[in-house]
PDB file of N, CA, C and O in Angstrom:
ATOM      1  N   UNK A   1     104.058 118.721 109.750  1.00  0.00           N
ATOM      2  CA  UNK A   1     105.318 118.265 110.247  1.00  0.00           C
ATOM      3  C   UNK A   1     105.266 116.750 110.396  1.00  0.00           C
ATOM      4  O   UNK A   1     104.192 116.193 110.621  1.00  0.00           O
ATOM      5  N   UNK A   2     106.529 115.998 110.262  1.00  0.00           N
ATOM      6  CA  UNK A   2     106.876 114.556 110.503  1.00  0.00           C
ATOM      7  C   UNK A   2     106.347 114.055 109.338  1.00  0.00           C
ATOM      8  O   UNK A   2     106.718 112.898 109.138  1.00  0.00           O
ATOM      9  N   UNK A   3     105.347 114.666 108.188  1.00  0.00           N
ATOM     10  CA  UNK A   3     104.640 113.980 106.815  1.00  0.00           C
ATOM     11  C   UNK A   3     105.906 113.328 105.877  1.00  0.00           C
ATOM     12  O   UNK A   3     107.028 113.773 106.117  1.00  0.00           O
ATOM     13  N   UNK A   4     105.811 112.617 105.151  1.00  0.00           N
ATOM     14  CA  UNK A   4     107.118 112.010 104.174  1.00  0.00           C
ATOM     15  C   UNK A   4     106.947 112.498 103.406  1.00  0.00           C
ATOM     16  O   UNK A   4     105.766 112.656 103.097  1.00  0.00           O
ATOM     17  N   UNK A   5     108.061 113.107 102.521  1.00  0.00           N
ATOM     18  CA  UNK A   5     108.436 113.761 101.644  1.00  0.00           C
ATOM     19  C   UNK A   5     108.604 112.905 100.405  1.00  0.00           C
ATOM     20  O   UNK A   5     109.477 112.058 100.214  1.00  0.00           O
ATOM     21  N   UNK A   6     107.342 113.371  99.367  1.00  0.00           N
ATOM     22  CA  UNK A   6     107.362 112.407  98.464  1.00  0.00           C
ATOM     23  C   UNK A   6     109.020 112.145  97.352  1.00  0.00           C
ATOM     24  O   UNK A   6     109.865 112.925  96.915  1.00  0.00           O
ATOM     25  N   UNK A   7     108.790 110.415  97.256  1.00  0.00           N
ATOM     26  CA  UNK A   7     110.421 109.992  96.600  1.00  0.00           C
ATOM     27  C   UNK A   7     109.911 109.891  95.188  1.00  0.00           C
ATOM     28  O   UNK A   7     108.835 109.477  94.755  1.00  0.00           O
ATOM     29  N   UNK A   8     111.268 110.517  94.421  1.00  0.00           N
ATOM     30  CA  UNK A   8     111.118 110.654  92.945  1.00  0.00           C
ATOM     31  C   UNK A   8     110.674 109.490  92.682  1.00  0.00           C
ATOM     32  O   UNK A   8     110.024 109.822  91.690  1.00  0.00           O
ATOM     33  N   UNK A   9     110.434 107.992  92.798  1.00  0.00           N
ATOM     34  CA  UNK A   9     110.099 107.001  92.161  1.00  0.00           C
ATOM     35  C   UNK A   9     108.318 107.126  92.350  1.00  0.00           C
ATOM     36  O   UNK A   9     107.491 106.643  91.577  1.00  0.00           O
ATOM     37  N   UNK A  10     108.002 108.010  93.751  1.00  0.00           N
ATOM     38  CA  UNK A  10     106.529 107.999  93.888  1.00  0.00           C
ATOM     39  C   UNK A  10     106.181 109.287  92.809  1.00  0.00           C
ATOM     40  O   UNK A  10     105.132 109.129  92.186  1.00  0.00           O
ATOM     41  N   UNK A  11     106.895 110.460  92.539  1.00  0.00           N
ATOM     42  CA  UNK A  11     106.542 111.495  91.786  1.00  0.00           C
ATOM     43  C   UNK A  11     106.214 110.688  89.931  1.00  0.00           C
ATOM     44  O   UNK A  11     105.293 110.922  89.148  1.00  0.00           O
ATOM     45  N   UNK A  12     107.606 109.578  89.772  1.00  0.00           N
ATOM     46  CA  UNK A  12     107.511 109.397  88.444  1.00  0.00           C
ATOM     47  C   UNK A  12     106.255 108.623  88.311  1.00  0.00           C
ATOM     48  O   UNK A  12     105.437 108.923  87.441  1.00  0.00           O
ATOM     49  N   UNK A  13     106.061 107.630  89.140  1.00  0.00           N
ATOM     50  CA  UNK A  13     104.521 107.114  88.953  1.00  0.00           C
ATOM     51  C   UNK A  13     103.346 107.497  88.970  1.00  0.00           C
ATOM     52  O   UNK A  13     102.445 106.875  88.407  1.00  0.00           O
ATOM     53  N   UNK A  14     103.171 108.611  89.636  1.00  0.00           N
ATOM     54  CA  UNK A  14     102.010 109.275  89.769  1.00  0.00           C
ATOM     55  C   UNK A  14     102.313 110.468  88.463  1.00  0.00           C
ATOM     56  O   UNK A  14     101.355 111.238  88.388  1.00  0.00           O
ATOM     57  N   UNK A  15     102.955 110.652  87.865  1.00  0.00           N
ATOM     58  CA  UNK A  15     103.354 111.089  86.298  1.00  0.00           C
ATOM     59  C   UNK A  15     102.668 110.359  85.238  1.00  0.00           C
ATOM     60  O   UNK A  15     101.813 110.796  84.467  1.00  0.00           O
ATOM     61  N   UNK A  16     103.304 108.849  85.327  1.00  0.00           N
ATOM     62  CA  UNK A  16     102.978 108.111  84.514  1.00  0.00           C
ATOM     63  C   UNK A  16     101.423 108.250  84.736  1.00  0.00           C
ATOM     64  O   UNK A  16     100.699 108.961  84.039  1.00  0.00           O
ATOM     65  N   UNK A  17     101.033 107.527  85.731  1.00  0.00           N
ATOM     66  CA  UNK A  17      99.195 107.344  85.822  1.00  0.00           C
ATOM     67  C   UNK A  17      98.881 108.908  85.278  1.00  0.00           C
ATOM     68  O   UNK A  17      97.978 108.748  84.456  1.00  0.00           O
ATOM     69  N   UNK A  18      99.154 110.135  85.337  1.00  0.00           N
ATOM     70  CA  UNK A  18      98.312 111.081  84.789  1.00  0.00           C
ATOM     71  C   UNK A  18      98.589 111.314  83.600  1.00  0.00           C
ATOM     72  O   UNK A  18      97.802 112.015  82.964  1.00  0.00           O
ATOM     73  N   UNK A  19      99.870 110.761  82.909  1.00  0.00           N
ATOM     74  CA  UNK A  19      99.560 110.754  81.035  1.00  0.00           C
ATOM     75  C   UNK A  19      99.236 110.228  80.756  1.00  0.00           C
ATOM     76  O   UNK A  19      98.795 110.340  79.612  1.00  0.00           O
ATOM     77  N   UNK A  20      99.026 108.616  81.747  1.00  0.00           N
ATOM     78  CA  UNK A  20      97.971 108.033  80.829  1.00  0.00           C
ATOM     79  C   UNK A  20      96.709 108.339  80.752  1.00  0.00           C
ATOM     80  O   UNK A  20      95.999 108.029  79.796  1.00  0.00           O
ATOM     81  N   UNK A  21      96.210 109.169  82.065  1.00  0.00           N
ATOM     82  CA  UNK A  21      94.845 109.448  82.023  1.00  0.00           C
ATOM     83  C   UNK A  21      94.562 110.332  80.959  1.00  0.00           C
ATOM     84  O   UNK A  21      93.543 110.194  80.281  1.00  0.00           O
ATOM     85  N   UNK A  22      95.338 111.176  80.771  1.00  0.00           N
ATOM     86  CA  UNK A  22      95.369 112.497  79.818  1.00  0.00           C
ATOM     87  C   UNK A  22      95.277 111.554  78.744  1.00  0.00           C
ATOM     88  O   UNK A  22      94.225 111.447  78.115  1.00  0.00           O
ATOM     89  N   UNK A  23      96.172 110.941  78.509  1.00  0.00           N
ATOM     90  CA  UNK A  23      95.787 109.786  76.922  1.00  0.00           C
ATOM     91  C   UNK A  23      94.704 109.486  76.638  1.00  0.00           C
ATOM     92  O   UNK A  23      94.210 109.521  75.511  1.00  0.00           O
ATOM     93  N   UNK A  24      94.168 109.129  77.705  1.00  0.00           N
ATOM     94  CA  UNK A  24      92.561 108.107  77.691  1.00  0.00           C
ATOM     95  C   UNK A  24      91.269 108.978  77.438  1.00  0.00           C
ATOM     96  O   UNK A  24      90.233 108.785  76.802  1.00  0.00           O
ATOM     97  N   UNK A  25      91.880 110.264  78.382  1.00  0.00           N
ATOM     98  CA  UNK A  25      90.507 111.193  78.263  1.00  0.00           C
ATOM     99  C   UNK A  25      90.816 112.203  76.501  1.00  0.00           C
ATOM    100  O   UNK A  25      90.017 113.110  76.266  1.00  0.00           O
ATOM    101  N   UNK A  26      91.721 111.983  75.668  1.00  0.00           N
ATOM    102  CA  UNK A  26      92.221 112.588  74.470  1.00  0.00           C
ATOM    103  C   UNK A  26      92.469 113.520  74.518  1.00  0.00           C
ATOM    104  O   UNK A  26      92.138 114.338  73.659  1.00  0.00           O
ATOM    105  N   UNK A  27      93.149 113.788  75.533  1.00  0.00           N
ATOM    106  CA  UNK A  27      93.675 115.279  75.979  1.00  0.00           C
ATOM    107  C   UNK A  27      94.858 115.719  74.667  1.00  0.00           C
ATOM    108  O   UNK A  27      94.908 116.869  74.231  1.00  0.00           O
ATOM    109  N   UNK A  28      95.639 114.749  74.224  1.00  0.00           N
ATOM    110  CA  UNK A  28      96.754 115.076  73.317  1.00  0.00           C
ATOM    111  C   UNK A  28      96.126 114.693  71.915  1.00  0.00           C
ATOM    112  O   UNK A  28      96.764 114.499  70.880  1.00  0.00           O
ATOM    113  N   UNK A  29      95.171 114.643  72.030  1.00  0.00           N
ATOM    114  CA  UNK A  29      94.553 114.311  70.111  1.00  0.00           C
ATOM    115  C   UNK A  29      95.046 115.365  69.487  1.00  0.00           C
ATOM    116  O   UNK A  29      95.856 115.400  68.561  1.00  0.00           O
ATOM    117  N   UNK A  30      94.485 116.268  70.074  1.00  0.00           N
ATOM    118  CA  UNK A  30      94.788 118.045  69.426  1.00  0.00           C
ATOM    119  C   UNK A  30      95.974 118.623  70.233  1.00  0.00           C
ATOM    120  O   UNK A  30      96.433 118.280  71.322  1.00  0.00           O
ATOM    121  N   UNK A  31      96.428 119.862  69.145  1.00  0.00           N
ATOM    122  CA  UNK A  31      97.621 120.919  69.455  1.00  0.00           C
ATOM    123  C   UNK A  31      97.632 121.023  70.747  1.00  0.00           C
ATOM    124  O   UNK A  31      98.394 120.668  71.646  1.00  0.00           O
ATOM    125  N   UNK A  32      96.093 121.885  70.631  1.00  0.00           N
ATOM    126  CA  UNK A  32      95.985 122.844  71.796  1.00  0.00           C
ATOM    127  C   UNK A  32      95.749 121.968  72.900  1.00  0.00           C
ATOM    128  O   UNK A  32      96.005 122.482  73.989  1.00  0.00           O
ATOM    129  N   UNK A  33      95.180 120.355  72.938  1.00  0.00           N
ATOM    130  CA  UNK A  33      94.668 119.886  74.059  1.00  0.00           C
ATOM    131  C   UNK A  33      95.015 119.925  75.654  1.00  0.00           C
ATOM    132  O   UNK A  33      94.314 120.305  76.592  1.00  0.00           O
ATOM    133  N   UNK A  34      95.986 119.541  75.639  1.00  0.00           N
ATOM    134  CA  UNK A  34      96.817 119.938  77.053  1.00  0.00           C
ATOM    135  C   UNK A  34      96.323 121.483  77.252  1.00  0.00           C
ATOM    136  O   UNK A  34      95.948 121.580  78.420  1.00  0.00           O
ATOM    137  N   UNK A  35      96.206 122.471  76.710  1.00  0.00           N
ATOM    138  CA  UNK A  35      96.422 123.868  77.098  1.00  0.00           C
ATOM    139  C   UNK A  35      94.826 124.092  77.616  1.00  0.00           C
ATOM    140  O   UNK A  35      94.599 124.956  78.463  1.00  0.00           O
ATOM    141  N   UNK A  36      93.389 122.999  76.883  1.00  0.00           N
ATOM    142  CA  UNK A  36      92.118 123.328  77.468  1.00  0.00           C
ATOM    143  C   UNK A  36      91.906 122.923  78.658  1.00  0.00           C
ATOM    144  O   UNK A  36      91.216 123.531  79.475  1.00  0.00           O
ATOM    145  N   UNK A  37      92.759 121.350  78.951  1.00  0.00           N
ATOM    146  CA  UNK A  37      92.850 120.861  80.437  1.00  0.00           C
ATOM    147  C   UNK A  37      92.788 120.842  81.367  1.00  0.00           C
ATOM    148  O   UNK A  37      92.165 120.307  82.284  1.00  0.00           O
ATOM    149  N   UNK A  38      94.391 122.296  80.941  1.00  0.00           N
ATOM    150  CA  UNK A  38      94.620 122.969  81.845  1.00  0.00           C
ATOM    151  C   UNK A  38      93.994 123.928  82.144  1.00  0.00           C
ATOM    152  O   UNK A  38      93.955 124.219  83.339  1.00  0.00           O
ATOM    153  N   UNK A  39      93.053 125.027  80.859  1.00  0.00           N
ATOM    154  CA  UNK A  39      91.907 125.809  81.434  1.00  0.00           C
ATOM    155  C   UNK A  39      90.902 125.119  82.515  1.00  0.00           C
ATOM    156  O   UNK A  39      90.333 125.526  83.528  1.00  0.00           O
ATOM    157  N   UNK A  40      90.945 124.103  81.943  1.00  0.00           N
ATOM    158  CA  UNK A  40      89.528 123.484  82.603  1.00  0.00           C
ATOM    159  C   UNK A  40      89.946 122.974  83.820  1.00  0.00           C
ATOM    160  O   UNK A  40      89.039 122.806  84.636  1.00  0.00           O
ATOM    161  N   UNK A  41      91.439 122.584  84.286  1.00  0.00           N
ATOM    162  CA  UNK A  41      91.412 122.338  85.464  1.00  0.00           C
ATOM    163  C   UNK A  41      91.433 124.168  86.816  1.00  0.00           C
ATOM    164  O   UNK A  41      90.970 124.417  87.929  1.00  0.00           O
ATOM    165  N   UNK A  42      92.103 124.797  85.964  1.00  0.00           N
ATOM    166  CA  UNK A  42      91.897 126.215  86.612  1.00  0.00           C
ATOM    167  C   UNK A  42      90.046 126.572  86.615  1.00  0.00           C
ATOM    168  O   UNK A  42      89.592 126.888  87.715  1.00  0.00           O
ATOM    169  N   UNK A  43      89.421 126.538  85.864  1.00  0.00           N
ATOM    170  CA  UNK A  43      88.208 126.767  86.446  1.00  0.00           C
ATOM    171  C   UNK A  43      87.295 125.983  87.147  1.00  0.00           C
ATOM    172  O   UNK A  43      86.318 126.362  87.793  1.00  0.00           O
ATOM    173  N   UNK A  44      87.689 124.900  86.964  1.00  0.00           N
ATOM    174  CA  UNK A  44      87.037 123.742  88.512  1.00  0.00           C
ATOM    175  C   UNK A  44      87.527 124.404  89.873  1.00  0.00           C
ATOM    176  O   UNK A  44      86.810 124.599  90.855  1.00  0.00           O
ATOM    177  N   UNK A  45      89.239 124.800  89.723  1.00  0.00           N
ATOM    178  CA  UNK A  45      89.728 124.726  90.978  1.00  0.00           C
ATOM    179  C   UNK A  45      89.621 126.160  91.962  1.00  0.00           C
ATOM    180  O   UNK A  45      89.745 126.352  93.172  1.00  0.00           O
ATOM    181  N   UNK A  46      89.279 127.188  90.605  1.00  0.00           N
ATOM    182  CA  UNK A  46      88.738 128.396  91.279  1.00  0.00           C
ATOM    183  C   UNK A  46      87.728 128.725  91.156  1.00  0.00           C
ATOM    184  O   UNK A  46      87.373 129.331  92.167  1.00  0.00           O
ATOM    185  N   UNK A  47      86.581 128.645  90.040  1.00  0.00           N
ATOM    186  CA  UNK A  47      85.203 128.700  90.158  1.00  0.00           C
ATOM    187  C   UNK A  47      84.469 127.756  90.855  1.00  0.00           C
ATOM    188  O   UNK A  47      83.746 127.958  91.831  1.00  0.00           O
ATOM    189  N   UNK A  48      84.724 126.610  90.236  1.00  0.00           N
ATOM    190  CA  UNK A  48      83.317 126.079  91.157  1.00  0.00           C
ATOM    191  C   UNK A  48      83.923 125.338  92.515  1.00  0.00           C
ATOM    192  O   UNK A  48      84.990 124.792  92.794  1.00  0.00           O
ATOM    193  N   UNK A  49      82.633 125.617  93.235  1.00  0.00           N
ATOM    194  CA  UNK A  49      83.017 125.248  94.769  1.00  0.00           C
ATOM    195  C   UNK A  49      84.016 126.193  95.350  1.00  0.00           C
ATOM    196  O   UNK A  49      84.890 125.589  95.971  1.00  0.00           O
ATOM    197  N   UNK A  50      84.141 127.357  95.340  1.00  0.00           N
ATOM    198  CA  UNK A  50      85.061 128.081  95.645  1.00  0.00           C
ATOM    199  C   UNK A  50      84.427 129.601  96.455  1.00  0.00           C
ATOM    200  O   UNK A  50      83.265 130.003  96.393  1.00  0.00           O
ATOM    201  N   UNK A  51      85.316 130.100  97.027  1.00  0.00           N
ATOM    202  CA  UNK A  51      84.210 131.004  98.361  1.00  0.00           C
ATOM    203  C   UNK A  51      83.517 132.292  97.602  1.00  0.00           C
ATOM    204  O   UNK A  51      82.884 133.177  98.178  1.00  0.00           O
ATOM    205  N   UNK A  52      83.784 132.205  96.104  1.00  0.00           N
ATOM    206  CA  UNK A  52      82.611 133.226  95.374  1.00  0.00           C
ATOM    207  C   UNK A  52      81.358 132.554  95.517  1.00  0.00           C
ATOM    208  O   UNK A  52      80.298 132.846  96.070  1.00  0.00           O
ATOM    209  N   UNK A  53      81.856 131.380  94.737  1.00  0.00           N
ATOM    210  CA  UNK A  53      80.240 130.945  94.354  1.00  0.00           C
ATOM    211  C   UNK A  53      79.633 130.318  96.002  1.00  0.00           C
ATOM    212  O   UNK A  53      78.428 130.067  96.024  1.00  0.00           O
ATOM    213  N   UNK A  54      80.349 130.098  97.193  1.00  0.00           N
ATOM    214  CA  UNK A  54      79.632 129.625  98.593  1.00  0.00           C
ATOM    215  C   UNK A  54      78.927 130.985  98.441  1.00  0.00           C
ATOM    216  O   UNK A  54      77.699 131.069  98.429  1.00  0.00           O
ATOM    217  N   UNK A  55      79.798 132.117  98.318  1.00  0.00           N
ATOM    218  CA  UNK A  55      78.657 133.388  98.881  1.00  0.00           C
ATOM    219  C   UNK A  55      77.247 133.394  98.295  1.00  0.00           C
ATOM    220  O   UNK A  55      76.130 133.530  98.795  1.00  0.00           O
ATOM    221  N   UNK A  56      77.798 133.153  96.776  1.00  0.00           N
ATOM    222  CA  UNK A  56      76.533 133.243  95.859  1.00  0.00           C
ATOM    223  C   UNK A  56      75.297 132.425  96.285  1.00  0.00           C
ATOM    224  O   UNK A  56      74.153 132.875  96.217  1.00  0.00           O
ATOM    225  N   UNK A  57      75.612 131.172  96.736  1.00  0.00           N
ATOM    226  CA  UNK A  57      74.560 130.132  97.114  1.00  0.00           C
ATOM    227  C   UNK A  57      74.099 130.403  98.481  1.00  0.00           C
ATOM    228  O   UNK A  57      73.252 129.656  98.972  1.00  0.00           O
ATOM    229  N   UNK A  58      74.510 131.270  99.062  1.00  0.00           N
ATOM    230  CA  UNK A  58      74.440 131.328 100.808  1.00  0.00           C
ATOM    231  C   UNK A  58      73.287 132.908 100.933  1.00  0.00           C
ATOM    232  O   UNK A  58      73.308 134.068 100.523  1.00  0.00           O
ATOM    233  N   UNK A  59      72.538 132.173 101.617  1.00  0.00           N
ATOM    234  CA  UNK A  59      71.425 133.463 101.822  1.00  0.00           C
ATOM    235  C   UNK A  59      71.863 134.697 102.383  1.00  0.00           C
ATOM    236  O   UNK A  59      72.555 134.587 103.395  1.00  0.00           O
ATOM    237  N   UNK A  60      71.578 136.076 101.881  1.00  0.00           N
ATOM    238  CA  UNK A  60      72.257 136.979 102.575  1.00  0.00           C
ATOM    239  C   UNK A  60      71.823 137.486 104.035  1.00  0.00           C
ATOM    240  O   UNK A  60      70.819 137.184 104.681  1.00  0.00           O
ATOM    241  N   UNK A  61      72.689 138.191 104.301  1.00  0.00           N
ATOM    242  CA  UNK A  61      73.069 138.344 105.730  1.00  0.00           C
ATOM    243  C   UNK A  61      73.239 140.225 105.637  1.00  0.00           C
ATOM    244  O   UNK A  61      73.317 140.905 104.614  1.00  0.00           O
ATOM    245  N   UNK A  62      73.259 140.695 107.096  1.00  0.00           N
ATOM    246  CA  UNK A  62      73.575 141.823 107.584  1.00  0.00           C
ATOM    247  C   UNK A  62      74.580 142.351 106.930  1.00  0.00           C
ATOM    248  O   UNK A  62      74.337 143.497 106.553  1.00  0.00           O
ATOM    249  N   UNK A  63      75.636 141.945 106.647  1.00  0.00           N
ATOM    250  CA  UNK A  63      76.682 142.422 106.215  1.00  0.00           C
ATOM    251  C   UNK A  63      77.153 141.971 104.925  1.00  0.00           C
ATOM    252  O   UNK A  63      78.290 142.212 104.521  1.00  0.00           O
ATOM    253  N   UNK A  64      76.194 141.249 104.206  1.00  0.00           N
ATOM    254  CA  UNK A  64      76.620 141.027 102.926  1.00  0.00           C
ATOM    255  C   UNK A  64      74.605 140.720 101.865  1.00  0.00           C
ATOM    256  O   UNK A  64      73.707 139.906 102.082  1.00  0.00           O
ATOM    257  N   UNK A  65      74.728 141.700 100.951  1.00  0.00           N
ATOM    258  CA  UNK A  65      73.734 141.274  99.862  1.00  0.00           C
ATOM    259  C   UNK A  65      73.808 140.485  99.048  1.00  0.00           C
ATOM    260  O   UNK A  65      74.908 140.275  98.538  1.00  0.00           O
ATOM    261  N   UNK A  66      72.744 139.812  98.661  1.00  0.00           N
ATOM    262  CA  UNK A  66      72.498 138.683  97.662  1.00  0.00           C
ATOM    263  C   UNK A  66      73.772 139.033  96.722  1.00  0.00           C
ATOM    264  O   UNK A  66      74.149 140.129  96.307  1.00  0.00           O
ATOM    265  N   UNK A  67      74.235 137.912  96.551  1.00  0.00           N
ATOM    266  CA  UNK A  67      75.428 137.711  95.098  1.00  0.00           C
ATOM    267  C   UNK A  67      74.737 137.217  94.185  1.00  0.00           C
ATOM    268  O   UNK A  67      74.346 136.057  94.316  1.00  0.00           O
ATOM    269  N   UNK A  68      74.310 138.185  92.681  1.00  0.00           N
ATOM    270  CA  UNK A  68      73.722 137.612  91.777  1.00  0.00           C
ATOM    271  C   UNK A  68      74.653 137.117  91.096  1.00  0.00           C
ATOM    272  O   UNK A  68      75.827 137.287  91.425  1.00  0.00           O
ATOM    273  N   UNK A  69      74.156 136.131  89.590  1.00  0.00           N
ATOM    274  CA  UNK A  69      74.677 135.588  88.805  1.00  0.00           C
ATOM    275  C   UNK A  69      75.974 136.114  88.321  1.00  0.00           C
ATOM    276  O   UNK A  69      77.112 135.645  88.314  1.00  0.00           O
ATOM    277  N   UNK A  70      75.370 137.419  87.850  1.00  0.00           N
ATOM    278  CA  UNK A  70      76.062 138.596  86.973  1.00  0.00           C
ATOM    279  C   UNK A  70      77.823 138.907  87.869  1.00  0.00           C
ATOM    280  O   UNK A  70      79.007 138.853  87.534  1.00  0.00           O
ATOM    281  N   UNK A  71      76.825 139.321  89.458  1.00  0.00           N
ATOM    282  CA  UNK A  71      78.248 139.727  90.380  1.00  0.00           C
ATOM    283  C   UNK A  71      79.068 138.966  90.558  1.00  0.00           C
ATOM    284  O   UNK A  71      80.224 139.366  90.426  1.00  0.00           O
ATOM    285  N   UNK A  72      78.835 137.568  90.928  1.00  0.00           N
ATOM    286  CA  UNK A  72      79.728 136.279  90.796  1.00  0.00           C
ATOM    287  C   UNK A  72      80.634 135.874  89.651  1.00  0.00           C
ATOM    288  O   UNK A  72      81.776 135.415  89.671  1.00  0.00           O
ATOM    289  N   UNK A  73      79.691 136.213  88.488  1.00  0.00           N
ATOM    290  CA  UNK A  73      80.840 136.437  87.218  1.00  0.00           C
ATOM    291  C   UNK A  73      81.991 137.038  87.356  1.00  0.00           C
ATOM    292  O   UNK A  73      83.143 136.640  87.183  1.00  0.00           O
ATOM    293  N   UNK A  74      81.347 138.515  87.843  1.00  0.00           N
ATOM    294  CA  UNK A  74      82.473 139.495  88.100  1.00  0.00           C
ATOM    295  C   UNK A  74      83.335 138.993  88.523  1.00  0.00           C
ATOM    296  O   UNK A  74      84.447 138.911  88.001  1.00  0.00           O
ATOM    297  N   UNK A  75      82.990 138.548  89.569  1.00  0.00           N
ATOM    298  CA  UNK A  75      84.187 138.308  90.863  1.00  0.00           C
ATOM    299  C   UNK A  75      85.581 137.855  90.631  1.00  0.00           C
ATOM    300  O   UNK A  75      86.741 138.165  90.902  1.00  0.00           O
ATOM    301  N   UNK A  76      84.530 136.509  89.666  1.00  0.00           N
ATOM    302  CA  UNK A  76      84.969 135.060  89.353  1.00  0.00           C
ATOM    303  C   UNK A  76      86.119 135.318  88.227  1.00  0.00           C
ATOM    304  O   UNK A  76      87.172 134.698  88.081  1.00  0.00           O
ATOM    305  N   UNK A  77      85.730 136.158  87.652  1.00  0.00           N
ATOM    306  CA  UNK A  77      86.693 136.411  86.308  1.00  0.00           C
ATOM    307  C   UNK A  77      87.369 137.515  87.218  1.00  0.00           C
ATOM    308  O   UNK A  77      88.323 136.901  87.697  1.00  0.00           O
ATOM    309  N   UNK A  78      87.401 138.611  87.648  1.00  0.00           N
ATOM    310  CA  UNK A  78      88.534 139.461  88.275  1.00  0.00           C
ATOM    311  C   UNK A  78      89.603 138.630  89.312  1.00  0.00           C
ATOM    312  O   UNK A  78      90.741 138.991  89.612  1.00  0.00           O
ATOM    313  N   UNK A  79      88.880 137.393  89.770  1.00  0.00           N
ATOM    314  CA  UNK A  79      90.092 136.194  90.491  1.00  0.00           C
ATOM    315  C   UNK A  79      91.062 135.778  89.687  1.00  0.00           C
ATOM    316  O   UNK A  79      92.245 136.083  89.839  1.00  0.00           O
ATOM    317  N   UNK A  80      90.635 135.089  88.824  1.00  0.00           N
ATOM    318  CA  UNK A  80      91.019 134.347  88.005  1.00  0.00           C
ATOM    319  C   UNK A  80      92.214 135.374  86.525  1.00  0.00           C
ATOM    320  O   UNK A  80      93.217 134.877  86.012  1.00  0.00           O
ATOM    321  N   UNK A  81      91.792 136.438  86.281  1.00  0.00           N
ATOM    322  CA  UNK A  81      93.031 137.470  86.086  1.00  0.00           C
ATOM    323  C   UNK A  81      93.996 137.323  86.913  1.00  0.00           C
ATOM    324  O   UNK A  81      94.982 138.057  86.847  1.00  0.00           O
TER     325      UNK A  81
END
């Protein structure tokens, strides 16, 4: 509450700075580029660092067994469906 509500002149600039980044990193060389990006920004934002893989790295406990590699896959891909 009371936060400012971003103004279209702050949305169009912060537009601009990310096509250009997308330019720079050759995101639009290729067809498909934009579309791996965007894979790749979905699996940063739900695989890694995300409360599968904390479990996976976190020693087990009473109420939860080791998360192997394999199960974290699982997980990770049944989220992400």
């Amino acid at each position: 509450m009371g936060e400012r509500q971003p103004m279209k002149e702050d949305l169009q600039e912060t537009l601009g700075w990310a096509r250009q980044r997308l330019e720079e990193l050759g995101v639009f060389a290729t067809e498909d580029g934009l579309r791996w990006a965007a894979a790749h920004g979905l699996v940063l934002s739900v695989w890694h660092n995300g409360p599968i893989e904390d479990a996976h790295a976190s020693p087990p406990t009473s109420r939860r067994e080791a998360l192997h590699d394999g199960t974290m896959f699982a997980h990770n891909t049944w989220l992400t469906r």
